[in-house]
C-alpha positions in Angstrom: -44.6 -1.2 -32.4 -44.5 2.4 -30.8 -41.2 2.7 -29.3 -39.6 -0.5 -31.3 -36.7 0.5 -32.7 -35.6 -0.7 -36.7 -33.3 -3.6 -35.6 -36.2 -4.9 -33.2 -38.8 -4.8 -35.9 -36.3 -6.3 -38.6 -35.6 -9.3 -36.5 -39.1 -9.6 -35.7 -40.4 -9.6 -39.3 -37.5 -11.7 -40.3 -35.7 -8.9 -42.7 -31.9 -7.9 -43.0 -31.7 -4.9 -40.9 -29.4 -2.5 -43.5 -32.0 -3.7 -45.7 -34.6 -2.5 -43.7 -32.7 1.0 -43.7 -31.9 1.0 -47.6 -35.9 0.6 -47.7 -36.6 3.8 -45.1 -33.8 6.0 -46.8 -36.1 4.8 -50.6 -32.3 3.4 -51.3 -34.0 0.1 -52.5 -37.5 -1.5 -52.8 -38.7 -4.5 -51.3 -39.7 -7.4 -53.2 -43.2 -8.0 -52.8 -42.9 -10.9 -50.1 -40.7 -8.2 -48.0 -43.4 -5.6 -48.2 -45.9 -8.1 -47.1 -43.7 -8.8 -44.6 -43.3 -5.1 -43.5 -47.3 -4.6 -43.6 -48.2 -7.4 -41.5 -45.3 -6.1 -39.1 -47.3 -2.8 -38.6 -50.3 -4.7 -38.6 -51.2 -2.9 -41.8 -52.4 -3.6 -45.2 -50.4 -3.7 -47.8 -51.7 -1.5 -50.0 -52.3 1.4 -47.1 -48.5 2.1 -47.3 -46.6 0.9 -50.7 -48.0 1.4 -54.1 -48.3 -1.6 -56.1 
């Protein structure tokens, strides 16, 4: 995780990389499967890091 860079943890969590950077630059939103997908990623819970 620390030191992954955006392509490593897209292919890792199984999400389009420009995607992934339309998401970080709040271009788009991800569906609620992709953010589950982005909180396991960071080991995370959901709700600690998208409002739903």
């Amino acid at each position: 995780m620390q030191g992954e860079t955006i392509a490593g943890f897209s292919r890792r969590i199984s999400v389009n990389y420009s995607l992934m950077v339309e998401y970080l630059n709040t271009k788009k939103f991800p569906s609620p499967p992709t953010a589950k997908k982005i909180a396991d990623g960071l080991e995370m819970a959901i709700g600690d890091i998208f409002s739903i």
